[in-house]
SELUM-745330 format. One record per residue (C-alpha): residue number from 1; residue in three letters; x, y, z. Coordinates in Angstrom, 2 decimals. Example, Ala and Ser with C-alpha at 12.3 -4.5 7.8 and 13.67 -1.06 7.14 Angstrom:
# SELUM-745330
PT num residuo       x       y       z
PT   1     ALA   12.30   -4.50    7.80
PT   2     SER   13.67   -1.06    7.14
# end
This chain:
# SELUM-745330
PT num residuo       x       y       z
PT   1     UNK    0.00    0.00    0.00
PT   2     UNK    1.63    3.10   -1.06
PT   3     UNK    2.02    6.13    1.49
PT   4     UNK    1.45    9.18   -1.15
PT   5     UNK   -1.80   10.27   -2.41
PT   6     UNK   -0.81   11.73   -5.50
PT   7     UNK    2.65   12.25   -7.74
PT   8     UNK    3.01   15.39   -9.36
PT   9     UNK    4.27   16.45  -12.88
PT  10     UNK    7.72   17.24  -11.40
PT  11     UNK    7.92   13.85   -9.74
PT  12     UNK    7.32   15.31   -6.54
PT  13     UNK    4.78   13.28   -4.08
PT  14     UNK    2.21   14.44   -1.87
PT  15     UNK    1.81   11.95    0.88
PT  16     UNK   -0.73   10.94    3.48
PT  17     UNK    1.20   12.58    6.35
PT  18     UNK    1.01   15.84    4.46
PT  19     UNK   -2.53   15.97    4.50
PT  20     UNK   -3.62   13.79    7.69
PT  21     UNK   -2.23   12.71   10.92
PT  22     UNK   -1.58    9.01   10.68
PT  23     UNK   -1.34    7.22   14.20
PT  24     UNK   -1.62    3.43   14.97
PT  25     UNK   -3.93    1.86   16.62
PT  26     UNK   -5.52   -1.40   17.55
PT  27     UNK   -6.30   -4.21   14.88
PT  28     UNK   -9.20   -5.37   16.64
PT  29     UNK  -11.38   -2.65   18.24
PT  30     UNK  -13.53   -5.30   20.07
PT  31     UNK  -13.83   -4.33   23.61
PT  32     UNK  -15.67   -4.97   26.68
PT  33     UNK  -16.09   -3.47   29.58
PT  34     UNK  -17.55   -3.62   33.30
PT  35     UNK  -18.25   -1.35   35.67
PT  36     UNK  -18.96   -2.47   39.64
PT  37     UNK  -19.95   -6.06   37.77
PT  38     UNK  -22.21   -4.35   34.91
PT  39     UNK  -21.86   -4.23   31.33
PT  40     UNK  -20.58   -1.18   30.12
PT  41     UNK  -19.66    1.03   27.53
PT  42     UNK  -15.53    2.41   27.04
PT  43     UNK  -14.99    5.43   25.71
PT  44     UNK  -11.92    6.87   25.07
PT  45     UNK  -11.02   10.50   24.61
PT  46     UNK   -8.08   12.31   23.43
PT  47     UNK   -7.34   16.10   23.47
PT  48     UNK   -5.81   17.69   20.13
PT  49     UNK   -2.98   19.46   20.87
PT  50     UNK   -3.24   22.51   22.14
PT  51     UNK   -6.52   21.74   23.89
PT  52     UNK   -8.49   22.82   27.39
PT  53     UNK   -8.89   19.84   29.11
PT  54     UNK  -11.64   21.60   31.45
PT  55     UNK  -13.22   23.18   28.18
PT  56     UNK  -12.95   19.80   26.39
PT  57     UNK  -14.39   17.82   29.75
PT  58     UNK  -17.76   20.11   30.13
PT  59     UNK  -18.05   19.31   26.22
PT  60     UNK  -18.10   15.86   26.60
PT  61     UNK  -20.15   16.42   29.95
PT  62     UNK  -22.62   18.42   28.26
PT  63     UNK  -22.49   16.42   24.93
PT  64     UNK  -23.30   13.01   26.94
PT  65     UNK  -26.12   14.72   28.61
PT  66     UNK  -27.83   15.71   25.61
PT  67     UNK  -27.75   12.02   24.42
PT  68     UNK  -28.70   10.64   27.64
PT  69     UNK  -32.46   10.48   26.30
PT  70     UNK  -31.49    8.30   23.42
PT  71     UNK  -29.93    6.09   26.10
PT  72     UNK  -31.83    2.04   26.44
PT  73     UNK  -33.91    2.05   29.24
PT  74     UNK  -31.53    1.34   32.00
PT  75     UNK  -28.32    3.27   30.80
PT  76     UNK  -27.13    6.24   32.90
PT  77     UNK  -24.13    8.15   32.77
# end
């Protein structure tokens, strides 16, 4: 698999890491996850650089509470 996206006239190569931030990360995503002995649900988060942690935490706060309604019957925060 080639690491460029494009070659130009001049021979010149633009390449994924020009235009993307390429990390690595786990092959399998599967997960699972208890909390106190109950199912539950893993989320990770991870701040850009250069970001508020508090700003970025009442986000997700105030993100997850907007969904809460949408959660099964059951699910809490």
């Amino acid at each position: 698999m080639p690491s460029w996206v494009r070659a130009n006239p001049d021979g010149s190569v633009v390449r994924v890491r020009d235009v993307a931030r390429v990390e690595m990360g786990a092959q399998n995503e599967d997960n699972f996850s208890r909390l106190d002995g109950k199912s539950g649900v893993a989320i990770a988060i991870y701040l850009s650089p250069g970001a508020n942690a508090v700003k970025t935490s009442a986000a997700v706060d105030a993100t997850l509470a907007k969904l809460a309604p949408r959660f099964p019957e059951g699910a809490e925060i």
